[in-house]
Residue frames relative to the residue before (quaternion, step in Angstrom):
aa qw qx qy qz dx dy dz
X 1.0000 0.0000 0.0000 0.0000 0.00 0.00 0.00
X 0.4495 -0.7558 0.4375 0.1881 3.32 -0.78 1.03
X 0.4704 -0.7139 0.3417 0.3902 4.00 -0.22 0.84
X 0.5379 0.5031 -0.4568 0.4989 3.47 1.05 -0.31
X 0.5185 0.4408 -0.5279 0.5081 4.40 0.58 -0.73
X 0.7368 0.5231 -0.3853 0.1873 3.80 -0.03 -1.10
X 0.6979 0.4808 -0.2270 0.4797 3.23 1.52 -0.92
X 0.5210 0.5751 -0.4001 0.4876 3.43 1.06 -0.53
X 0.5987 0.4242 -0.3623 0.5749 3.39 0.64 -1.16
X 0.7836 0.2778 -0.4223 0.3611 3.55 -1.03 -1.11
X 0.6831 0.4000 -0.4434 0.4205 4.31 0.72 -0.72
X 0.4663 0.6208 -0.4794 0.4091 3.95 0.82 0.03
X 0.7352 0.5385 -0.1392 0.3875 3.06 0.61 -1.49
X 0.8079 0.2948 0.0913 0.5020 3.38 0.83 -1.83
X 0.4203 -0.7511 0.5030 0.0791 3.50 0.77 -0.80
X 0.5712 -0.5393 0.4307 0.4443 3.36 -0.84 -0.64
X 0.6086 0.6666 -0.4202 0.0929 3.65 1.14 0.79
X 0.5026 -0.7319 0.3966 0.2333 3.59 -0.71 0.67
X 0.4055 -0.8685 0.2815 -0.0457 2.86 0.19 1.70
X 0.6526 0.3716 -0.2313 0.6185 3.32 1.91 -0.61
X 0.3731 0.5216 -0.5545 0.5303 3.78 1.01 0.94
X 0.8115 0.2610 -0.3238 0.4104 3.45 0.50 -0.66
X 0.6674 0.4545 -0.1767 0.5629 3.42 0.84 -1.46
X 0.1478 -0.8448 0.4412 0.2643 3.21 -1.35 0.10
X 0.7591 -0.4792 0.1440 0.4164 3.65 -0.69 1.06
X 0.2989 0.8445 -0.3993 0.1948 3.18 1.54 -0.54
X 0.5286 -0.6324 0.5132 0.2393 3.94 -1.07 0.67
X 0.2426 0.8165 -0.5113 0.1143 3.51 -0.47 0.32
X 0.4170 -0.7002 0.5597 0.1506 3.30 -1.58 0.24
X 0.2203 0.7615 -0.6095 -0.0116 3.77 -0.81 0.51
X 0.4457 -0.6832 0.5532 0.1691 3.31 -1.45 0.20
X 0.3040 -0.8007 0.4623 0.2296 3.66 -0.69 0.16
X 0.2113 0.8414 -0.4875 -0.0992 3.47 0.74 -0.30
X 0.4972 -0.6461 0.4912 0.3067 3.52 -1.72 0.03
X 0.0034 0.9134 -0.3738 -0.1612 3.62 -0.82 -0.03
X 0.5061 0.2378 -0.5339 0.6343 2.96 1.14 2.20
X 0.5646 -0.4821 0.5606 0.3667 3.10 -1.99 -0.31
X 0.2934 0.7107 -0.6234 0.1420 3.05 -2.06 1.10
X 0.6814 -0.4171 0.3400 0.4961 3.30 -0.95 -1.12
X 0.1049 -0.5931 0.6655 0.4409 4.00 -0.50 -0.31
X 0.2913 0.5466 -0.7850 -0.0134 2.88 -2.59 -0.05
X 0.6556 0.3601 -0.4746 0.4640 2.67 -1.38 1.13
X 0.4384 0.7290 -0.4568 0.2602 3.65 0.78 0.65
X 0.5030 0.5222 -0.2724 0.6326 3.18 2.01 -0.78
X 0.6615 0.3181 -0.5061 0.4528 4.07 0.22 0.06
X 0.4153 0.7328 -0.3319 0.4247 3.75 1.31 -0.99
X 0.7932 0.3630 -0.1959 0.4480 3.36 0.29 -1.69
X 0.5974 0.5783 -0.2964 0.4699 3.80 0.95 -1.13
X 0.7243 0.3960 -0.3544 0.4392 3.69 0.36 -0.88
X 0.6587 0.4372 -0.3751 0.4841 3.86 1.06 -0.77
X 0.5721 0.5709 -0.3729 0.4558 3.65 1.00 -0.01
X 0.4556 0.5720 -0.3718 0.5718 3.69 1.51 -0.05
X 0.8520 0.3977 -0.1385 0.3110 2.69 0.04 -1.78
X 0.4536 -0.7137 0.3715 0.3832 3.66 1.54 -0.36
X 0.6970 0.4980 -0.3765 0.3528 3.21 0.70 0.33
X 0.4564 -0.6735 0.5175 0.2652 3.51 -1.14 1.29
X 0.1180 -0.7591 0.6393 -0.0340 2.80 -2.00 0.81
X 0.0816 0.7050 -0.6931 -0.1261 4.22 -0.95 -0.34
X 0.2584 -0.5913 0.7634 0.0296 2.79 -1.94 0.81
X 0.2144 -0.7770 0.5369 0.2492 3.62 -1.70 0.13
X 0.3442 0.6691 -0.3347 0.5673 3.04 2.59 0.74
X 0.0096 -0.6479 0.7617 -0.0026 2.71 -1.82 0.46
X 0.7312 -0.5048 0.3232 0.3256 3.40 -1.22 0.99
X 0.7369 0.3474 -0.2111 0.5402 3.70 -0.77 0.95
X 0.7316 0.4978 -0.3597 0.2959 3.27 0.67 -0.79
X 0.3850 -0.7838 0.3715 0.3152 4.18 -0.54 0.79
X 0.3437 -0.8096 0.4642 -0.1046 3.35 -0.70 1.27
X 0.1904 -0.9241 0.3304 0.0230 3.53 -0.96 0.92
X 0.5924 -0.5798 0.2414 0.5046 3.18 -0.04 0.20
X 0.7102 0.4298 -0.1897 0.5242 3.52 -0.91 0.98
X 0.4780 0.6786 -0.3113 0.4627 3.36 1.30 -0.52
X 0.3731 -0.7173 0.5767 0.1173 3.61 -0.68 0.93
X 0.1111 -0.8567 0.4868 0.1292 3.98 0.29 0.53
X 0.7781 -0.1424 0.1535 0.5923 3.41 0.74 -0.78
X 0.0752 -0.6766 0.7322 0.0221 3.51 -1.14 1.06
X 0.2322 -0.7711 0.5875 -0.0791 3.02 -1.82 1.63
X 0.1398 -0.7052 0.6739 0.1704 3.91 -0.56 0.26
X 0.3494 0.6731 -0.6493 0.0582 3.52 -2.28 0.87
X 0.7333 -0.1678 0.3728 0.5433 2.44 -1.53 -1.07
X 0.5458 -0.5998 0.5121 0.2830 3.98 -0.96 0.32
X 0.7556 0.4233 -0.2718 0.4196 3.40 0.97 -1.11
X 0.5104 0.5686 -0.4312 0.4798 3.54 1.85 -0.65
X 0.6774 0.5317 -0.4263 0.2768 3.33 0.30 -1.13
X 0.5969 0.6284 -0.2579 0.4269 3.32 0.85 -1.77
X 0.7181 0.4969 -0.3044 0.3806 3.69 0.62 -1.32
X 0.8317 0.3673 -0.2042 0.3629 3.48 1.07 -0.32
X 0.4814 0.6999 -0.3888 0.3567 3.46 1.52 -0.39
X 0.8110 0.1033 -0.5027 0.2808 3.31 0.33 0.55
X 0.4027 0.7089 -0.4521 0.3618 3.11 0.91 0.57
X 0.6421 0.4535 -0.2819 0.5500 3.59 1.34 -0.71
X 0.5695 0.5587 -0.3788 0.4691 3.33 1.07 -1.05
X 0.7945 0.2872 -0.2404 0.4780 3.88 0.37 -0.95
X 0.4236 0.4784 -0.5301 0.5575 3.91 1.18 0.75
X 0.8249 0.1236 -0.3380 0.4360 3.89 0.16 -0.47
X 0.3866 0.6923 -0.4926 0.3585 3.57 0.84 -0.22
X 0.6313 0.4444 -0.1453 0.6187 3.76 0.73 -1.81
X 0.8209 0.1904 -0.3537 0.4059 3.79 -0.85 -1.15
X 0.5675 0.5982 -0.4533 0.3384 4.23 0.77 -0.36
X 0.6449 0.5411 -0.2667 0.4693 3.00 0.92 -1.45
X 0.5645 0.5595 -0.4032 0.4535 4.01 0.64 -0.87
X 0.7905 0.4813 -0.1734 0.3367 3.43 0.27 -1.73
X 0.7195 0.3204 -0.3862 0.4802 3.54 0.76 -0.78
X 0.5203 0.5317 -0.5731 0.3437 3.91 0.84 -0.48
X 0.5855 0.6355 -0.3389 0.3721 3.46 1.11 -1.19
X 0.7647 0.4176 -0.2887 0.3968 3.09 0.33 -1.23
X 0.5914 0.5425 -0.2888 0.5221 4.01 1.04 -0.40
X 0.6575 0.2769 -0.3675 0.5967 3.53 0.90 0.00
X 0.6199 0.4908 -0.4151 0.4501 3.69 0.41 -0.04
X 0.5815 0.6171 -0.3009 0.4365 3.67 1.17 -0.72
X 0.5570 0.6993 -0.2050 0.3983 2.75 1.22 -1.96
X 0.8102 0.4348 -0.0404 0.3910 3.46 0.60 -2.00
X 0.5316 0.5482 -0.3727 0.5272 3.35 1.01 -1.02
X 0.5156 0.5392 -0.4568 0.4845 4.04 0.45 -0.80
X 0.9185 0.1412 -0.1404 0.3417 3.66 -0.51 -0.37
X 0.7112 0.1311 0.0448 0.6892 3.54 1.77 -0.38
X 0.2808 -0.7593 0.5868 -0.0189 3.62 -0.29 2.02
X 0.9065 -0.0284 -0.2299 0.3530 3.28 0.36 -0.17
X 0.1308 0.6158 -0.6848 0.3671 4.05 0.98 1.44
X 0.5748 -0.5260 0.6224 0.0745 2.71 -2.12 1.18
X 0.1154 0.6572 -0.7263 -0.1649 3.88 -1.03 -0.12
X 0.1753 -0.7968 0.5772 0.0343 3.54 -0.69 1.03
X 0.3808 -0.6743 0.5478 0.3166 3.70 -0.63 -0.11
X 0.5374 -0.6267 0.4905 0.2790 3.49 -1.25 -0.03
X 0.5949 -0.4747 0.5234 0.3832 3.69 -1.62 -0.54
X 0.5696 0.5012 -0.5312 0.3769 3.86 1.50 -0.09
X 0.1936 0.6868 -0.6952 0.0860 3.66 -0.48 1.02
X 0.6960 -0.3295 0.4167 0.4832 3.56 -2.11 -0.30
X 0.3628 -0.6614 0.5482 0.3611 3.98 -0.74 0.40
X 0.6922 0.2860 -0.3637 0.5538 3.58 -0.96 0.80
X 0.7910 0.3553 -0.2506 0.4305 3.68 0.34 -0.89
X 0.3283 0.7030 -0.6065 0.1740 4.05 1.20 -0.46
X 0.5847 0.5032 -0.5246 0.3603 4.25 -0.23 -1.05
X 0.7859 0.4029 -0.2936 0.3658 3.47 0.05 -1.60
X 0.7154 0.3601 -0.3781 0.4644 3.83 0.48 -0.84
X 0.4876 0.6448 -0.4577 0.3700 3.67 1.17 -0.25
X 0.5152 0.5603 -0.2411 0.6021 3.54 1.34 -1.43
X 0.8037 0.3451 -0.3628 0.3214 3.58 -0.48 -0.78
X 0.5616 0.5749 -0.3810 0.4571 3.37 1.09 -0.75
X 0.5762 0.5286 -0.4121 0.4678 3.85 1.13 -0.83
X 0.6357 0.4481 -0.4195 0.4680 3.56 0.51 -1.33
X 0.8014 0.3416 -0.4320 0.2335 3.48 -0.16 -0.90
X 0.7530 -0.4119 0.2850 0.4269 3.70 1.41 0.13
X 0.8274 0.3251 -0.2721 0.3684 3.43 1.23 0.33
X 0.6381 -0.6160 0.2351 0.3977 3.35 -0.33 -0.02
X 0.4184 -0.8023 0.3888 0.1737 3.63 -0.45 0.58
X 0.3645 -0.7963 0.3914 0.2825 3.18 1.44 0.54
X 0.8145 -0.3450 0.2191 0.4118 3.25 -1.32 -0.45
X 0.5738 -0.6502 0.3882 0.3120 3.98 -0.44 1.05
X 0.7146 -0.2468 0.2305 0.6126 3.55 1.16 -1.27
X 0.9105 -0.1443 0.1130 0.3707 3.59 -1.29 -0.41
X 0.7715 0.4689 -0.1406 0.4064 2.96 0.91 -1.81
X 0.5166 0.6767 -0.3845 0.3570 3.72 1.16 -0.54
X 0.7576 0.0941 0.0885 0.6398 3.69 0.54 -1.21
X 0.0566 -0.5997 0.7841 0.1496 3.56 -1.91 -0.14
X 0.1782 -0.6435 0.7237 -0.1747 2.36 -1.11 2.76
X 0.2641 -0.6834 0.6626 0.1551 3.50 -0.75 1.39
X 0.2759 -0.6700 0.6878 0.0434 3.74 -0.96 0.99
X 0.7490 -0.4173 0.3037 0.4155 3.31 -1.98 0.23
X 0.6297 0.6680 -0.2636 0.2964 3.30 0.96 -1.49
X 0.6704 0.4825 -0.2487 0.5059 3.31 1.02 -1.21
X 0.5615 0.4783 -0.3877 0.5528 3.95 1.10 -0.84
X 0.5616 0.6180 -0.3226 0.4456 3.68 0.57 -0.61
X 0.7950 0.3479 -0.1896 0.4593 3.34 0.57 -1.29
X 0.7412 0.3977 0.0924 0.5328 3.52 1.17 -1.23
X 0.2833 -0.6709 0.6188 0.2945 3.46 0.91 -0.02
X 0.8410 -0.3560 0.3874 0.1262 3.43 -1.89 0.46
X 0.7670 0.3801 -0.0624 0.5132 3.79 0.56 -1.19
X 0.4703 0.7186 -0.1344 0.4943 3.03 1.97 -1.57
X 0.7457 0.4969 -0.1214 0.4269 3.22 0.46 -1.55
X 0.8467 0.2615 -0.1952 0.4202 3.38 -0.04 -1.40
X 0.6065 0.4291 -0.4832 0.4633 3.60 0.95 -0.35
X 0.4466 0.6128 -0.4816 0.4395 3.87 1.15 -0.21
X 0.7342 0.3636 -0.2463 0.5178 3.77 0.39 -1.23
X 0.4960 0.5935 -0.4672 0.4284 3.49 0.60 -0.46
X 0.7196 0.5812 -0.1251 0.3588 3.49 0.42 -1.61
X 0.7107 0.0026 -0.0295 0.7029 3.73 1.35 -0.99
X 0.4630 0.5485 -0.6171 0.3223 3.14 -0.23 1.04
X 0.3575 -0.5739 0.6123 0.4097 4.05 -0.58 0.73
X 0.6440 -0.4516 0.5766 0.2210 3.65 -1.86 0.60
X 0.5055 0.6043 -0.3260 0.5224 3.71 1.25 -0.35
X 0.7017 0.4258 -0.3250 0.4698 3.79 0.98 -0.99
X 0.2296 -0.4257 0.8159 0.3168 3.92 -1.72 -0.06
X 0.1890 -0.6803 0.6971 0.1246 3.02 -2.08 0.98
X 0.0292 0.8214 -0.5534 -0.1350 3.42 -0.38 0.53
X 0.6487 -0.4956 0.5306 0.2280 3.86 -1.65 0.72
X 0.4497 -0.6711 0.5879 -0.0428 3.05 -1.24 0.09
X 0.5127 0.7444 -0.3829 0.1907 3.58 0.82 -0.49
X 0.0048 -0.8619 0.4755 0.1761 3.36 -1.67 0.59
X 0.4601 0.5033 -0.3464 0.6443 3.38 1.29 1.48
X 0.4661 -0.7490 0.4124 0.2275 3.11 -1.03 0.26
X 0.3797 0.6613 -0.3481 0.5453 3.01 1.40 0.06
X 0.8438 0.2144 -0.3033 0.3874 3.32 -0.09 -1.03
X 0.5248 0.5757 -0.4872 0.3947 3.58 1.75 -0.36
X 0.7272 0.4497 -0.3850 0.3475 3.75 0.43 -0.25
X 0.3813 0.6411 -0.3386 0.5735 3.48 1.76 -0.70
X 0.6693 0.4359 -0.3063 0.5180 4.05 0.28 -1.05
X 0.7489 0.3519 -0.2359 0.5096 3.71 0.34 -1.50
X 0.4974 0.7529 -0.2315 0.3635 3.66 0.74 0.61
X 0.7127 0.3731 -0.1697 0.5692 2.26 1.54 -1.08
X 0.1313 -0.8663 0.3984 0.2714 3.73 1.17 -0.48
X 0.3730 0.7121 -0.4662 0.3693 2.88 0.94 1.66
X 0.5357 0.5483 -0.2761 0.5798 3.64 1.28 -0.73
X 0.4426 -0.5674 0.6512 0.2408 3.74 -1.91 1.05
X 0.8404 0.3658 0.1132 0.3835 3.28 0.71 -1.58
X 0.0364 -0.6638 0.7443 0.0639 3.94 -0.41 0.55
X 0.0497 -0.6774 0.7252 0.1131 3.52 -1.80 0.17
X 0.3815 -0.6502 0.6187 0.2211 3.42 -0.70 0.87
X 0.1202 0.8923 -0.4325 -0.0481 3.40 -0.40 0.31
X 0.7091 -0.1486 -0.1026 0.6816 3.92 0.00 1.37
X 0.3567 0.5765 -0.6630 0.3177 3.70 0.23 1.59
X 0.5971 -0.6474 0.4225 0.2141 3.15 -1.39 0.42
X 0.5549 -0.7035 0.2599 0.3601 3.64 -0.32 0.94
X 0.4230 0.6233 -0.3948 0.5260 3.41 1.43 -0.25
X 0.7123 0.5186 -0.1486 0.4489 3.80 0.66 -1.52
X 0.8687 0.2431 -0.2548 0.3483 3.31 1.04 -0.72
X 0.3418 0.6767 -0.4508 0.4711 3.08 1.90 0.92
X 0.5984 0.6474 -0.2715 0.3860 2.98 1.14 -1.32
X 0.6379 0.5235 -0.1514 0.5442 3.62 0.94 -1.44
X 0.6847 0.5659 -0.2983 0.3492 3.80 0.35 -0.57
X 0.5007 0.5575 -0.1971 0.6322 2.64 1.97 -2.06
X 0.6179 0.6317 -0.3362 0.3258 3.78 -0.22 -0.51
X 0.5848 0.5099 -0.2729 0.5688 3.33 0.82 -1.99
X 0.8779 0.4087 -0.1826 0.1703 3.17 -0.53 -1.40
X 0.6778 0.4015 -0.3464 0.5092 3.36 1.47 -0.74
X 0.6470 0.4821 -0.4278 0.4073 4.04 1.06 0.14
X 0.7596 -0.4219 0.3562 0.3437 3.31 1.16 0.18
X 0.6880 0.6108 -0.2054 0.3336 3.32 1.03 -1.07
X 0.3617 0.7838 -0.4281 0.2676 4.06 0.96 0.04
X 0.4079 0.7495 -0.5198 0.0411 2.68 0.21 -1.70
X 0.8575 -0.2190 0.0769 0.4591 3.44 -0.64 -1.32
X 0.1611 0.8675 -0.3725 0.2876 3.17 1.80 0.09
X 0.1180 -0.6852 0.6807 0.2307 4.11 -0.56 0.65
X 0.1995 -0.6369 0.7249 0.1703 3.05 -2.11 -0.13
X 0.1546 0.7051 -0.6901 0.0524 3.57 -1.06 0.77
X 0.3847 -0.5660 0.7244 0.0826 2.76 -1.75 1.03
X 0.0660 0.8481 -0.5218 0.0640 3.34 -1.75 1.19
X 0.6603 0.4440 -0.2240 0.5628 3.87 -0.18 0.23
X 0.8841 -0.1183 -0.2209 0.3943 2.67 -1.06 1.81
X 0.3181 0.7745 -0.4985 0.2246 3.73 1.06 0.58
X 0.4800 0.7418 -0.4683 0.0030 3.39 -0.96 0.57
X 0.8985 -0.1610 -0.1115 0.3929 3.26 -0.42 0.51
X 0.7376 0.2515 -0.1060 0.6176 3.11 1.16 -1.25
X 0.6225 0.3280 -0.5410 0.4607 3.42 0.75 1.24
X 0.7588 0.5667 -0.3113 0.0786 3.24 0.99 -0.85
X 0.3424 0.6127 -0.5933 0.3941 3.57 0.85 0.97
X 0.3941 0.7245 -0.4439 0.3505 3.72 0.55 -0.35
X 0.8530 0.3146 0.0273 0.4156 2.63 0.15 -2.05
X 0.5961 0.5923 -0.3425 0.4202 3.43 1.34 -0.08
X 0.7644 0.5521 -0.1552 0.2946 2.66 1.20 -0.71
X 0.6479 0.5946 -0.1486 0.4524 3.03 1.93 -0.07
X 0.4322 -0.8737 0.1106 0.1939 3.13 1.78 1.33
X 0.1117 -0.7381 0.5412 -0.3871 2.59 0.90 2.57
X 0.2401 -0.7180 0.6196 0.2072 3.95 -0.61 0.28
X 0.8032 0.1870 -0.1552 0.5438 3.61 1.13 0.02
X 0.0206 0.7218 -0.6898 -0.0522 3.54 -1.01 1.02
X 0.1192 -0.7950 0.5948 -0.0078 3.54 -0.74 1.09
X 0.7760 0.5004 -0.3814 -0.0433 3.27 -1.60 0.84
X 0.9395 -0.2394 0.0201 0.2443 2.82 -1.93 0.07
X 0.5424 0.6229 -0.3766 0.4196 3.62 1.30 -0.38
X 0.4756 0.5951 -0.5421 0.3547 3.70 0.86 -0.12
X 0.7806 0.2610 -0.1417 0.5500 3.28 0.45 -1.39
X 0.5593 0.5890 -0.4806 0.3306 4.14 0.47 -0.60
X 0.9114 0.1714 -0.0255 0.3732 3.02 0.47 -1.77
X 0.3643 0.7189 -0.5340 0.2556 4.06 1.57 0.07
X 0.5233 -0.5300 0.6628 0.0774 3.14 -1.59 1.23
X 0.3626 -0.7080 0.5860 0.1543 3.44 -0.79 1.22
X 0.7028 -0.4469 0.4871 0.2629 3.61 -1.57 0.62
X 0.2283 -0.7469 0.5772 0.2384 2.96 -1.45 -0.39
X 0.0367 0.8706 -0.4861 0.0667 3.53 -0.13 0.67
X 0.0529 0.7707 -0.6349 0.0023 3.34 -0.96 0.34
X 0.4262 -0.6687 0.6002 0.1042 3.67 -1.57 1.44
X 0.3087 0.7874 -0.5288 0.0705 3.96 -0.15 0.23
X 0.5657 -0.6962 0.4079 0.1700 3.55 -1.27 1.12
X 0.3336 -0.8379 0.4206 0.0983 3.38 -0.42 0.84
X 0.7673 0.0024 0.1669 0.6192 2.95 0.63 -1.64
């Protein structure tokens, strides 16, 4: 975490108040503890912000690792007013990046059941300002974080096929794109996914809001014309939990989406003096 994210964060949160007018400087001890099961993450931002703030901590966690309720994550010693100044800021760093990881990690579980070695990736719908960290958590919980933002890949979408027709398009990205980028398609038919894989110009097809029946069907297709080779496949739209074996299962190398970060259920944590 970059020291300029820490302050922003702690002056969101806090502002310009002086915490030892209210609190006093007093040493002390607290404990953090969780109070469900899941994944942790976010113990490395946790640990970085008390490293501002000067105050010393240990943990017998480490990112990824599954956790229970009652579980003591990390105990910290300071100043009172330091502590105080940060508990909810840590509290909403593992609350948010936990909650990501175990949803993650339950759709990867989910998937791994019918297909050992499909991807589930997340998406670009994150919190604005906060996308890195839930990007990260989605790693901890086992999946891939897909592209970060724009500049990483050129994903031709409907709109562009809209504007530009198909063929139009990717030989467009083809043309300005540095050799450094993967381009990947868009498509939502099968037709135009084989029309795309046709051209053998694209890294990346995405099935996008096809039925799992459709994108077996399509997969089955690629492969008997020859056309695979290095060619990905992802499935996308509407995946989530209780669908996403389906769609694993219909030998895609990528299942992407947006429920990691849309729909994860935050943690529970709590910061409470001891001594």
């Amino acid at each position: 975490m970059l020291l300029k994210e820490i302050e922003s964060f702690l002056e969101e949160d806090v502002g310009h108040e002086d915490y030892e007018e209210i609190v006093p400087y007093t040493d002390c001890k607290a404990e953090i503890t969780v109070k469900e099961e899941g994944v942790l993450a976010g113990l490395e931002e946790v640990k970085q912000i008390f490293d501002y703030l000067f105050v010393q901590y240990s943990s017998e966690f480490e990112d990824g690792d599954r956790i229970k309720n009652g579980d003591t994550i990390l105990a910290v010693r300071g100043a009172g007013a330091r502590i105080l100044k940060a508990e909810r800021l840590v509290l909403n760093f593992l609350g948010r990046m936990s909650g990501v990881a175990t949803l993650t990690n339950m759709f990867v579980n989910e998937a791994r059941k019918v297909n050992e070695r499909v991807k589930v990736a997340g998406t670009r719908k994150t919190t604005p300002g906060f996308r890195k960290y839930e990007k990260k958590a989605i790693a901890i919980g086992g999946g891939d974080p897909h592209r970060f933002g724009l500049y990483e890949a050129v994903i031709i979408k409907d709109n562009y096929i809209k504007l530009m027709g198909l063929e139009n398009a990717i030989k467009k990205a083809k043309e300005k794109a540095s050799f450094t980028r993967k381009i990947e398609v868009e498509v939502e038919s099968i037709a135009d996914a084989l029309r795309a894989a046709e051209l053998k110009i694209v890294d990346i097809i995405m099935l996008d809001n096809m039925p799992a029946a459709e994108v077996k069907e399509c997969v089955r297709l690629v492969n008997e014309r020859g056309l695979r080779d290095d060619l990905i496949l992802e499935a996308s739209g509407e995946i989530k939990r209780n669908n996403i074996r389906d769609f694993a299962s219909t030998g895609v190398d990528v299942v992407s989406s947006g429920m990691l970060t849309r729909s994860a259920k935050w943690l529970g944590f709590s910061l409470d003096v001891v001594e």
